[in-house]
C-alpha positions in Angstrom: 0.0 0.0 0.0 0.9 3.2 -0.6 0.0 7.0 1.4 1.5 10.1 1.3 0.0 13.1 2.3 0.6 16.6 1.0 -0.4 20.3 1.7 0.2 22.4 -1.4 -2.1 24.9 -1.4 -2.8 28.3 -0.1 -4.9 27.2 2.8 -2.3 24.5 4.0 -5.0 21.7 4.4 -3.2 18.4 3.4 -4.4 15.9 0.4 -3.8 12.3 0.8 -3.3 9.5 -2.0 -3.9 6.2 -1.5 -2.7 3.4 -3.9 -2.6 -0.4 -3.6 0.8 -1.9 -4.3 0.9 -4.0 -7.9 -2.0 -1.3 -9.7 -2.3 1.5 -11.4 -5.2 2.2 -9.2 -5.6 5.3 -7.0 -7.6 7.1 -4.3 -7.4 11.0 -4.0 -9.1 12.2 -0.7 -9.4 16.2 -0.6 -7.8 17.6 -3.2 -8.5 21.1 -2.2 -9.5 24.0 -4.9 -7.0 22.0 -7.4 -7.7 18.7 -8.3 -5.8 19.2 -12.1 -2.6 19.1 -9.6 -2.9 15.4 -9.0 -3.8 13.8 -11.9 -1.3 11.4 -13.6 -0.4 13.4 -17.1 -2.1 11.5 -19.9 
């Protein structure tokens, strides 16, 4: 499994992503006012 947690935006509230180990597969919780910011490039 994978978590990380990040606060990059002005209001300093943190995002967290959560992937499962072997997929492509994951879960963005709160991505604030900028969602574009953590989306895999196509």
């Amino acid at each position: 499994m994978y978590l990380d947690a990040f606060a990059d935006n002005p209001c300093g509230t943190n995002c967290w992503l959560l992937g499962a180990d072997g997929t492509d597969d994951a879960v963005v919780v709160d991505p604030g006012f900028s969602p574009d910011r953590v989306r895999r490039p196509a």
